[in-house]
Each structure stands twice: as structure tokens, then as C-alpha cells.
DOMIBA-514183 format. One record per residue (C-alpha): x, y, z; residue in three letters; residue number from 1. Coordinates in nm, 4 decimals, m for minus. Layout:
<atoms>
          x          y          z   code   pos
          X          Y          Z    ALA   NUM
...
</atoms>
This chain:
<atoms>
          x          y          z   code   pos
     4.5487     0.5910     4.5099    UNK     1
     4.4397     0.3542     4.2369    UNK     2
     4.0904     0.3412     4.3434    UNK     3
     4.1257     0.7405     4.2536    UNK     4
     4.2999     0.7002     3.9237    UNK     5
     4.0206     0.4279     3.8715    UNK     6
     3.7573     0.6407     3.9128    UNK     7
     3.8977     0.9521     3.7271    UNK     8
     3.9480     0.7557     3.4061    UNK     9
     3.5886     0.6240     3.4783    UNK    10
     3.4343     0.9902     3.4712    UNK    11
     3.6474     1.0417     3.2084    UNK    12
     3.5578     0.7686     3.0034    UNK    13
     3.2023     0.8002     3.1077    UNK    14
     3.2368     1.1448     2.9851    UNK    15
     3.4020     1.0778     2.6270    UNK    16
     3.1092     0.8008     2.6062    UNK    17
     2.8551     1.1453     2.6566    UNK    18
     3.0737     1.3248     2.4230    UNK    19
     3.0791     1.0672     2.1361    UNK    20
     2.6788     0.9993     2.1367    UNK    21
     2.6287     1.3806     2.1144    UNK    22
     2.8678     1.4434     1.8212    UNK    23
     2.7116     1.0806     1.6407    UNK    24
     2.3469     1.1959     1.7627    UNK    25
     2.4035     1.5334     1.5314    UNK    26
     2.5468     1.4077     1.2160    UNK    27
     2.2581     1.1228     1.2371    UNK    28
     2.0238     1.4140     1.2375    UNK    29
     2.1547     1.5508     0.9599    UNK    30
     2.1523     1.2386     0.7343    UNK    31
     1.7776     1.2110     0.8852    UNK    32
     1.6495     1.5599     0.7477    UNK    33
     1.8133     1.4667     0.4211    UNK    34
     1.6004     1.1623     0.4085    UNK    35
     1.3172     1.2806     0.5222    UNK    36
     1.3343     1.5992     0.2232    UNK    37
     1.4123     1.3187     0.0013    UNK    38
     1.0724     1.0789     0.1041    UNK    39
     0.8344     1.4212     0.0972    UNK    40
     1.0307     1.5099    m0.2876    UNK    41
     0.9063     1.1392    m0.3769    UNK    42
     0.6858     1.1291    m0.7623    UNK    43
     0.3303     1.1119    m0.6533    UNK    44
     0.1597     1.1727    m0.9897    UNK    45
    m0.1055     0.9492    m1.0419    UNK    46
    m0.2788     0.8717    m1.3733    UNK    47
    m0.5924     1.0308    m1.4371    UNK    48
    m0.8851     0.7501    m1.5991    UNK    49
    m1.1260     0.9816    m1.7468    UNK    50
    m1.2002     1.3835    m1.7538    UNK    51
    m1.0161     1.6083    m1.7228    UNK    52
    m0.6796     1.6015    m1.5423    UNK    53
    m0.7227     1.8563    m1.1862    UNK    54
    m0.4073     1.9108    m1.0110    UNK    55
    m0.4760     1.8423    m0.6560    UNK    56
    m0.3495     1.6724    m0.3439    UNK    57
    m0.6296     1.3003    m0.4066    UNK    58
    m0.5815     1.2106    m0.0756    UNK    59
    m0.6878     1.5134     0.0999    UNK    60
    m0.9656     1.5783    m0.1145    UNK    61
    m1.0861     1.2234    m0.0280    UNK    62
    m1.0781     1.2834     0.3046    UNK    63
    m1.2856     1.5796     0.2907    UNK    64
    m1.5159     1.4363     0.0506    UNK    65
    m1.5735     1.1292     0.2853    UNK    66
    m1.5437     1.3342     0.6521    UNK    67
    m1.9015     1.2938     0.7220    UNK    68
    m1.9562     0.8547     0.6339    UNK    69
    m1.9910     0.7384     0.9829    UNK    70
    m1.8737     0.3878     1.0868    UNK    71
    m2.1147     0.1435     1.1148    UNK    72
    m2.1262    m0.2069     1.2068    UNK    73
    m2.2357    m0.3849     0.8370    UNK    74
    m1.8868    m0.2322     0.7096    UNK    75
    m1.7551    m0.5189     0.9603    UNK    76
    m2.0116    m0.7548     0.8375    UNK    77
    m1.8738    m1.0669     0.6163    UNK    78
    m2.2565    m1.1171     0.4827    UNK    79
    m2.3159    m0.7070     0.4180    UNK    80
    m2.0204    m0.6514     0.2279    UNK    81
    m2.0544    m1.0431     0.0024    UNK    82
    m2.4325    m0.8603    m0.0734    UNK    83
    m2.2603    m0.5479    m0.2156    UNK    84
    m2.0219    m0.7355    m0.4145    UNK    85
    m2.3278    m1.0212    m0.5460    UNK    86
    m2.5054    m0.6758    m0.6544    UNK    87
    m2.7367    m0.6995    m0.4155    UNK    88
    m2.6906    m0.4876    m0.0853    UNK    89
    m2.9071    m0.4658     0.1995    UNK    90
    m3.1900    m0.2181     0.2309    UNK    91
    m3.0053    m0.0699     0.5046    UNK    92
    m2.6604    m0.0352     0.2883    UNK    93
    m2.8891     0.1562     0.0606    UNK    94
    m3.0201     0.4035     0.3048    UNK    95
    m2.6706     0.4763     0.3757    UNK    96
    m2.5160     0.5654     0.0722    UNK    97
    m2.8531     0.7350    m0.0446    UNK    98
    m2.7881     0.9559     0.2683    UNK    99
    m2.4565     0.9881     0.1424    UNK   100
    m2.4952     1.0485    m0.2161    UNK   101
    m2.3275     1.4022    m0.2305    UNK   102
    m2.0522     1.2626    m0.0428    UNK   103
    m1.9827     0.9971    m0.3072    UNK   104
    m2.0245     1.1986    m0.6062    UNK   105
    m1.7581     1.3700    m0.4398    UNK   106
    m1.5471     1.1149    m0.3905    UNK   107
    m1.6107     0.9688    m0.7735    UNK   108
    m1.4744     1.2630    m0.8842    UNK   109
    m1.1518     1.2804    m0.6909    UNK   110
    m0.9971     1.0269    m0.9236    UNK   111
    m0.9277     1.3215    m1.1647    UNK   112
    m0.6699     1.4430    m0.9412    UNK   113
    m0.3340     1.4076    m1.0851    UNK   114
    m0.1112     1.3278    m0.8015    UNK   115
    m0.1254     1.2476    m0.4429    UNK   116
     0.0533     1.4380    m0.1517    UNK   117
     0.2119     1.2511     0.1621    UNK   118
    m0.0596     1.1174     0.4004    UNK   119
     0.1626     1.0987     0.6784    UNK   120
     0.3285     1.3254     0.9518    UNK   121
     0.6966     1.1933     0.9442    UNK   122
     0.7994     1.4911     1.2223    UNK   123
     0.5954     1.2612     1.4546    UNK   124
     0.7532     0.8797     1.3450    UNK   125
     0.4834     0.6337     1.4132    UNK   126
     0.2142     0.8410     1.5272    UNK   127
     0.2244     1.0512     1.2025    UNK   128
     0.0533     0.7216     1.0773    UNK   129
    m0.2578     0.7864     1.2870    UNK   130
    m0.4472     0.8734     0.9442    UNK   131
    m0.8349     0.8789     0.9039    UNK   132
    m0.8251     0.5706     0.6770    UNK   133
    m1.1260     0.3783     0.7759    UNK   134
    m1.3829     0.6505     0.6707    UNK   135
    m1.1959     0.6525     0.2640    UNK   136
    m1.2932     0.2566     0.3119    UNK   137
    m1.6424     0.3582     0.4344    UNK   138
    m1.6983     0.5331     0.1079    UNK   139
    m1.5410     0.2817    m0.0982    UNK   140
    m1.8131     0.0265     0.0583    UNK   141
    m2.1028     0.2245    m0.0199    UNK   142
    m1.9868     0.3863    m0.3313    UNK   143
    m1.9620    m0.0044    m0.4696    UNK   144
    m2.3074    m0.1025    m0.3264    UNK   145
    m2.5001     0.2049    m0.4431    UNK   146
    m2.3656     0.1570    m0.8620    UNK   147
    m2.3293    m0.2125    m0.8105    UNK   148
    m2.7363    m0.1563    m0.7848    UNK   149
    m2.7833     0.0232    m1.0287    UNK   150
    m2.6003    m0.1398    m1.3132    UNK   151
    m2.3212    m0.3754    m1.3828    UNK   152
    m2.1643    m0.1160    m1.6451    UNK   153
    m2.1670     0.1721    m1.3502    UNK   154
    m2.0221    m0.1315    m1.1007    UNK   155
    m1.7362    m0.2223    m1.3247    UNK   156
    m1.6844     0.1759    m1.3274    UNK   157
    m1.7274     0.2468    m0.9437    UNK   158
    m1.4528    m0.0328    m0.8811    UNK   159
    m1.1928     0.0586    m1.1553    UNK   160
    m1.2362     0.4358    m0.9221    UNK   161
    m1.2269     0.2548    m0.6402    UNK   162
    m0.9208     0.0811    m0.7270    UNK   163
    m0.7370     0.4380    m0.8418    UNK   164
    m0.8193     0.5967    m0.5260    UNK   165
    m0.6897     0.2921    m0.3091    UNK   166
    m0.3382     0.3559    m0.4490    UNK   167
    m0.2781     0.6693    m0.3504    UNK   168
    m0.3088     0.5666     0.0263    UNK   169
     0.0175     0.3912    m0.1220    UNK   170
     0.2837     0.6451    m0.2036    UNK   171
     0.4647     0.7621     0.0967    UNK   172
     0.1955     0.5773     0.2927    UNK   173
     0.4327     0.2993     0.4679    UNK   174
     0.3397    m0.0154     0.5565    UNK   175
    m0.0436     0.1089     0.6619    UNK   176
    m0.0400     0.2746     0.3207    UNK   177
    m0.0072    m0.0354     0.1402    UNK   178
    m0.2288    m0.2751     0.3486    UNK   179
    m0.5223     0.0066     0.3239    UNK   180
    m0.4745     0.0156    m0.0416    UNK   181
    m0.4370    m0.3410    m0.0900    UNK   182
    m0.7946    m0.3850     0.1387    UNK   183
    m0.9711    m0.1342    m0.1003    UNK   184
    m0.8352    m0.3224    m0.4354    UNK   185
    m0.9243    m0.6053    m0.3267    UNK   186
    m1.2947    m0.5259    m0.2218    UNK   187
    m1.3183    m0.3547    m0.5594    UNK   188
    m1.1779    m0.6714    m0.7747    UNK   189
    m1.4596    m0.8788    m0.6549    UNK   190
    m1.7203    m0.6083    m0.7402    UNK   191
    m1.5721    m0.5916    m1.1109    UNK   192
    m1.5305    m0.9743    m1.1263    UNK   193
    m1.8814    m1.0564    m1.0753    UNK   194
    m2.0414    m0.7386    m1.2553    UNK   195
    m1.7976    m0.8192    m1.5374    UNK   196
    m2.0751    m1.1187    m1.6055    UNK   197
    m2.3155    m0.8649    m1.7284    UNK   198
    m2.1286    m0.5761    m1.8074    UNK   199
    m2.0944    m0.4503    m2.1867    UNK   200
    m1.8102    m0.5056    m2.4104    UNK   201
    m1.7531    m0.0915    m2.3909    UNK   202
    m1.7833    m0.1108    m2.0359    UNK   203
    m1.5034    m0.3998    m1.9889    UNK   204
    m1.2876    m0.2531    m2.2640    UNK   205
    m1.2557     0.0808    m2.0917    UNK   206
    m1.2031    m0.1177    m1.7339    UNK   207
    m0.9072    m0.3003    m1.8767    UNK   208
    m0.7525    m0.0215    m2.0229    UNK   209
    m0.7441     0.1452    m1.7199    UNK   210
    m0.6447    m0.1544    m1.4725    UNK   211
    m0.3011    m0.1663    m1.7490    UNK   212
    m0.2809     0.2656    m1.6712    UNK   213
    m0.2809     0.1717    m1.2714    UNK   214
    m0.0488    m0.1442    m1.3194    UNK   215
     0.1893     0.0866    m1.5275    UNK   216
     0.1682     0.3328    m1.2676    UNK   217
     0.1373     0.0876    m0.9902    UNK   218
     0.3066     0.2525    m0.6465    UNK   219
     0.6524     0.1984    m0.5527    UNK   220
     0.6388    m0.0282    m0.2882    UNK   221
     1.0102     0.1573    m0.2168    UNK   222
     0.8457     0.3929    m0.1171    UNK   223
     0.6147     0.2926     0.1234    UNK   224
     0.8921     0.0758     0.3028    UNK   225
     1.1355     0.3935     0.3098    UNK   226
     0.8464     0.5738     0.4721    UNK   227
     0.8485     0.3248     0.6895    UNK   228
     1.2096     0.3356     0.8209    UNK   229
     1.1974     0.7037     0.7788    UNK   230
     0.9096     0.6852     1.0532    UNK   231
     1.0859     0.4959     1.3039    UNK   232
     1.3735     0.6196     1.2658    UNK   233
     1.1509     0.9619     1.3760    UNK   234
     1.0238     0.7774     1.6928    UNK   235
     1.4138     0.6544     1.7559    UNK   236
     1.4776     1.0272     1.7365    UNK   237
     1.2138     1.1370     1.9401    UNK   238
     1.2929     0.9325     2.2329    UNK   239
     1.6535     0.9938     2.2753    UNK   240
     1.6214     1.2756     2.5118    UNK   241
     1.4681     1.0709     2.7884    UNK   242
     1.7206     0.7887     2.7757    UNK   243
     2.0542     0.7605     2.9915    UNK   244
     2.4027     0.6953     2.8590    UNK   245
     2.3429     0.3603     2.7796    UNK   246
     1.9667     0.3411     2.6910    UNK   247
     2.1098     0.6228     2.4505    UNK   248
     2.3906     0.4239     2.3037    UNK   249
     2.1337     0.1674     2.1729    UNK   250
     1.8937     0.3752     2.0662    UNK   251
     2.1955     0.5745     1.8413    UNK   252
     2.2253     0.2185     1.6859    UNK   253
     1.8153     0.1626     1.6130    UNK   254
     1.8159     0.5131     1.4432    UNK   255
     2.1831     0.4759     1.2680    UNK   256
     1.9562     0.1104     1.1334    UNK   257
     1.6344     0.2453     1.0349    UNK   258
     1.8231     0.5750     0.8630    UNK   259
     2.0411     0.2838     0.6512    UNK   260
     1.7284     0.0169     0.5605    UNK   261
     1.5861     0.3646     0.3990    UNK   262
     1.9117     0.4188     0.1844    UNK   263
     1.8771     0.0487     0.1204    UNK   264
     1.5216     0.0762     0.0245    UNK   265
     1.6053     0.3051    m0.2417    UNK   266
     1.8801     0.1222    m0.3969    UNK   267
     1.6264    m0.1690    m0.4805    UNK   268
     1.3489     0.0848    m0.6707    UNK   269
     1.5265     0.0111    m1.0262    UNK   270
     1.4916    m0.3392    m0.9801    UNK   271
     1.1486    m0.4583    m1.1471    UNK   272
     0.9034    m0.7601    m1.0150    UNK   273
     1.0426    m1.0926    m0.8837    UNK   274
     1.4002    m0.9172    m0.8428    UNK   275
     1.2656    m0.6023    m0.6657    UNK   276
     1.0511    m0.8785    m0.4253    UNK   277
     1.3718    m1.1002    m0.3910    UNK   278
     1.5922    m0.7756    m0.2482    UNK   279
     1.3259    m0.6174    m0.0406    UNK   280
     1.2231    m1.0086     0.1008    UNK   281
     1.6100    m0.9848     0.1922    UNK   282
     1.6240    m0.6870     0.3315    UNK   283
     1.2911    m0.7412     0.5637    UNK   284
     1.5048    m1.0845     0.6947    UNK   285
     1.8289    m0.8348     0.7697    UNK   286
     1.5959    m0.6642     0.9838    UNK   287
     1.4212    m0.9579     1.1623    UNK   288
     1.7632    m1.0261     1.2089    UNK   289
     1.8674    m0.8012     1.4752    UNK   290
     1.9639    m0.7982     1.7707    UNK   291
     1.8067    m0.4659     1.8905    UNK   292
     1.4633    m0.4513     2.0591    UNK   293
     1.3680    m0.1263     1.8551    UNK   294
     1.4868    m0.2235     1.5285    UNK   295
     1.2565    m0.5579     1.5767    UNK   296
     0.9286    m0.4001     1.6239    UNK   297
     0.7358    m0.4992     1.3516    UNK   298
     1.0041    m0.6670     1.1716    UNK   299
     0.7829    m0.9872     1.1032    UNK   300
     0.5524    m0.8420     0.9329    UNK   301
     0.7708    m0.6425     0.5954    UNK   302
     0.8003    m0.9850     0.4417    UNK   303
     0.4419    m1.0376     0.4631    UNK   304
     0.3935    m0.7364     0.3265    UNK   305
     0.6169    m0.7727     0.0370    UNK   306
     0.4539    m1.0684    m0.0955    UNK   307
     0.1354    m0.8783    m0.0395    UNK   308
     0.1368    m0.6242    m0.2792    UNK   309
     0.2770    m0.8792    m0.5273    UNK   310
    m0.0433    m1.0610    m0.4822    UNK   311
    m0.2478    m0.7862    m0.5115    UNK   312
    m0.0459    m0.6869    m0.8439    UNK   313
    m0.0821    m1.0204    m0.9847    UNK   314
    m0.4466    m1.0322    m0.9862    UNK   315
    m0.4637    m0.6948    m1.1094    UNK   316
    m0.2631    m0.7991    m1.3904    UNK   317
    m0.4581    m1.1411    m1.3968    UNK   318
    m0.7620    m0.9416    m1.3959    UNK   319
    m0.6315    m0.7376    m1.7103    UNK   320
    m0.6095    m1.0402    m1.9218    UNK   321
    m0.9299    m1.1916    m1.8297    UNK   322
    m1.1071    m0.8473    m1.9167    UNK   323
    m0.9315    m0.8157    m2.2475    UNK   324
    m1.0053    m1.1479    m2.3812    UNK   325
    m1.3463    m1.1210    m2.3132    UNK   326
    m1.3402    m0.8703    m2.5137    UNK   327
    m1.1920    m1.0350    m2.7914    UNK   328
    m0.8419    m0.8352    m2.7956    UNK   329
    m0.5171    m1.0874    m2.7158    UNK   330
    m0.2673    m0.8319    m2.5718    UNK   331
     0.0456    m0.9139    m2.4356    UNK   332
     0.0965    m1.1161    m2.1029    UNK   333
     0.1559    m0.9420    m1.8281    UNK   334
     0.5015    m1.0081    m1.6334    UNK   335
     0.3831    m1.2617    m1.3307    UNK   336
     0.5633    m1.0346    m1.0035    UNK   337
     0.6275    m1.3712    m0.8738    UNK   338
     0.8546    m1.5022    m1.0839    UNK   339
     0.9461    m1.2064    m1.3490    UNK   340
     0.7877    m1.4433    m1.6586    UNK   341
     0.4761    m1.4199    m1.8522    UNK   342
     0.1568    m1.4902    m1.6302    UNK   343
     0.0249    m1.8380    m1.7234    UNK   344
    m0.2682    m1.8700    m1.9192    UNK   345
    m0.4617    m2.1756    m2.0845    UNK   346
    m0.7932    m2.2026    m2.2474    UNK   347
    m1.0265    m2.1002    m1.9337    UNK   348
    m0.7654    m1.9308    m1.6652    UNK   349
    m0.4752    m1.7300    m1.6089    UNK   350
    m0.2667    m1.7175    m1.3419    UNK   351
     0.0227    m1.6313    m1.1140    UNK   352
     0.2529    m1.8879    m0.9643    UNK   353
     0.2060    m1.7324    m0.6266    UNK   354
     0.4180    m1.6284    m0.2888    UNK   355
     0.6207    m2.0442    m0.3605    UNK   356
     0.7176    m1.9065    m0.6856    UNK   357
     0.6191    m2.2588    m0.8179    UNK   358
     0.3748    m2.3194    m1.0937    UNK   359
     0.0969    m2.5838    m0.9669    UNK   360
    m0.1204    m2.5407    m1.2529    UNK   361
    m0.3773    m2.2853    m1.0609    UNK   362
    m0.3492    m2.4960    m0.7681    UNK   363
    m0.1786    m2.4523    m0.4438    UNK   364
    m0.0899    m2.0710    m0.3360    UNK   365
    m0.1587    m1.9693    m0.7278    UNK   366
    m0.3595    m1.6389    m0.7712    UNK   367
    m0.6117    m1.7480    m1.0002    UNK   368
    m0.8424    m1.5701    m1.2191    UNK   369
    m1.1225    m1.7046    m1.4580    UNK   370
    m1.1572    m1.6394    m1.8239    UNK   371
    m1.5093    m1.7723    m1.8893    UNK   372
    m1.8256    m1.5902    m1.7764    UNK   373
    m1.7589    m1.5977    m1.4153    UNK   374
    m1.4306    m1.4131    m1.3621    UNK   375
    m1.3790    m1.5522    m1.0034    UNK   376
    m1.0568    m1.4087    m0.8128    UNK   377
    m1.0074    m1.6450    m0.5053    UNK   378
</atoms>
């Protein structure tokens, strides 16, 4: 008899288990769809260097602008892509982007787009992340080596493009977003640094007015880590049909997490700089965390990326005041994302203090950048 009453409350309790994960599964979905509206209704506008302003989705028009560069093994080649940025590519680099030239033209122009739609399919969670980025690097690569040819005035040009097009693999982009975008700033800084040698005043005035228009309009790293959560919590979603009762209870949990870190995302975007990095470092460690083996994939790596795309920010701005006083015009400091003060600046460098937050002078983990002749970003 109590082996019976044992295992009717079981059924029954296995039952109001079934019952409760069903009614929490469907007002989870609902908070999901909201969030989901509210990542695709993100800003994307983007600002628009020179020309004439074109409304149009950037990203896709890149793609189909670049569709046709085919991989090749010098874009993986330390020594092919230090000849592009020296100003001196390799015969076969050359060939390339000759036999590309309509492609890049294309791809020069795209930065009169005004805005930038969402690169990612966030029905799918992590595989909606699958996107084409390696051929937009591609271009990048040869668009650099073909003006970096040419002229240093057309180089400084090519990168300041190269660098508005990066960002808008940013907005809505997650994590892959940003590292793709901070990969294409990067290669485009060095171009500019060393072309800035022999560039003309006009040519490095215009550059560092634009380089302040991207840093003013520099993408939300909000969003990108809300897209993020967003996207696993899709996966979460995805795979609750094919667990049991338990399996199902956890993964409720994982997608109940990732659906929170978005809302918590959000309510650090008004935060600017070194207090932004300081909640979204904390929130990355609330993640790594946790107990749950879903909600730790790829939790080691948000920190990283946080301090990231403050380093890439930093030498933008770094780059910004190196460009501007070699043109003789003393603007304002730039806020170091680091620390929230002034960048540092003395009579031949300026500087951030880096991921330690410590100022060593331009030593240490300080993102340096020259002011004399050689504008060298390390």
C-alpha cells in the first residue's frame, strides 16, 4: 500500500514537474521574441565620410560587392600582408586586386551607405553566425595593397574606408562581429600609420576628421554582447524539444540566463568608457561563474573581448591625436577607454594606459602611438 501511494505521488509529481517546465518554457518564449524585436529595432546608422549619403543595408552590399575575391593563401601570409602595409605588395597581391578592380571600386563605394542591417540569423542561435566574413577581409587586403601602391594620400584614404566598413560587421554582429571588425581596423591602422609618413597635410587632415566621426559613432559594444546572449539563448531554445524532464529543467535555466545577461547588457549602454568596460568585465565574470554547462560555453572569452574593443578604441583615438598634430591643429584629448581620463600625451607619444589600467609611461600593456614621422602603433 505505501509503495502505491509512493508511486502515485511520484507520477504525480513527475507530472506537475512536466506541467511547470511547459507553462515556464512559454512565458520564456515570450520574453525571448520581445528581445529578439528589440536587438533587430537596434540604431544601425552609420556615418557617411564623403559623397553623398545612400540609404542602404552596408553590409549586404559588401557582401555582394566582394562575392567573387577568392581565398588565397598570401591573405594567411605574415610576410604578404607586412608588404601591403610597408607599401610594397607582392607582384602576385597585385595581380589579384587588378583582377579584382571592379570588385573594389565597389566595395570603396559602399562606405556611403548610411546604416547597416543585422548580419546575423538570430531564428537559428549560433549558427545564424555562420556569416561570409572572410571574403569582406579578402577585399579589405587587396583594396589596401592596390592604393597603398599607388600613393600614400589614396592609402591613408583606402584605410580610413577600410576602417568604416569594419564597423558595421559590429552592430548586432555579437562577439564574431566585433573580433572581425576589430581584425579589419587593425590591418587598416598600420596601413595609415606608415603611409601617414608621406601623406599630405590635406590628406591627414581629412583622415583625422573622419577617425573622430567613427570614434563618435563607434559601435555599441551592448550590442554586440546582447546579440550574443540573444543567440544562445536561440540555440537553448532550439534544443529543448529533444531533452527529457530533467535535461529540460536545466536547459529552462541556460535560456531563463542568457534571456537575463541580454536585459543586463542593455542596462550598461548609458554608461560611457572605463565604467561601461568595468560593468560589462563584471557581467562576463557572472557568467564564467556558473554552474551550468550551457551557460559556460564561451564564457572565457567576453572578458577578452571587452578589453578588446577598448584597445582597438584607444588607438583609434591615439591615432586621432597623432594625425591632428601633425597637422598642426591641438584638439582636445580624447577620453583614454581604459581609465575614463584624458589619453596621455608628451612631446613625441600619446598613449593609453592599457587593459592594467596603470600608467607605465608607454611601457608595459600601454597602447602606444608615435607623434613624430613614424606613427608606429605596436
Amino acid at each position: 500500500m505505501v509503495v502505491a501511494i509512493a508511486a502515485v505521488a511520484l507520477v504525480a509529481g513527475w507530472a506537475g514537474l512536466e506541467a511547470w517546465s511547459s507553462v515556464r518554457a512559454e512565458r520564456l518564449a515570450g520574453e525571448h521574441d520581445e528581445l529578439v524585436a528589440w536587438v533587430r529595432a537596434m540604431p544601425r546608422a552609420r556615418p557617411v565620410l564623403e559623397g553623398a549619403p545612400r540609404e542602404c543595408d552596408s553590409y549586404a552590399e559588401q557582401l555582394r560587392a566582394v562575392a567573387d575575391v577568392p581565398d588565397a593563401a598570401l591573405f594567411r601570409d605574415d610576410a604578404a600582408i607586412d608588404a601591403i602595409v610597408a607599401g610594397r605588395p607582392t607582384t602576385e597581391v597585385l595581380a589579384l586586386a587588378m583582377q579584382h578592380e571592379a570588385a573594389l571600386q565597389a566595395w570603396n563605394a559602399v562606405a556611403t551607405c548610411d546604416h547597416s542591417e543585422l548580419p546575423l540569423d538570430l531564428s537559428r542561435g549560433v549558427e545564424g553566425m555562420d556569416a561570409p566574413l572572410a571574403p569582406l577581409f579578402h577585399a579589405t587586403t587587396l583594396a589596401l595593397a592596390s592604393a597603398c601602391a599607388r600613393s600614400d594620400d589614396e592609402c591613408v584614404g583606402t584605410a580610413v574606408r577600410a576602417m568604416r566598413l569594419g564597423q558595421d560587421l559590429a552592430p548586432g554582429g555579437a562577439m564574431l562581429g566585433v573580433m572581425a571588425a576589430s581584425a579589419r581596423l587593425e590591418l587598416a591602422m598600420r596601413a595609415l600609420s606608415r603611409a601617414a609618413n608621406g601623406a599630405s597635410n590635406d590628406a591627414l587632415a581629412r583622415a583625422a576628421r573622419a577617425l573622430r566621426a567613427l570614434d563618435l559613432a563607434w559601435p555599441s559594444l551592448v550590442d554586440a554582447l546582447a546579440t550574443e546572449s540573444v543567440a544562445a539563448a536561440a540555440t537553448t531554445r532550439s534544443d529543448l524539444d529533444r531533452q527529457g524532464t530533467l535535461a529540460r529543467l536545466a536547459a529552462l535555466e541556460a535560456w531563463a540566463f542568457f534571456l537575463g545577461e541580454a536585459r543586463a547588457w542593455e542596462r550598461a549602454r548609458h554608461a560611457h568608457d572605463a565604467a561601461q568596460r568595468s560593468q560589462l568585465r563584471a557581467l562576463a565574470a557572472r557568467r564564467a561563474s556558473s554552474t551550468s554547462p550551457r551557460v559556460l560555453e564561451g564564457a572565457g572569452r567576453l572578458e577578452l573581448y571587452v578589453d578588446h574593443d577598448a584597445a582597438t578604441r584607444a588607438r583609434v583615438r591615439a591615432l586621432v591625436v597623432a594625425l591632428e598634430r601633425r597637422v598642426g591643429v591641438a584638439g582636445e584629448l580624447p577620453v583614454d577607454p581604459f581609465d575614463g581620463r584624458p589619453l596621455r600625451i608628451d612631446v613625441s607619444r600619446v598613449w593609453s594606459v592599457g587593459p592594467n589600467g596603470t600608467d607605465d609611461h608607454g611601457a608595459e600593456d600601454d597602447i602606444v602611438v608615435e607623434l613624430a614621422r613614424s606613427l608606429r602603433t605596436p
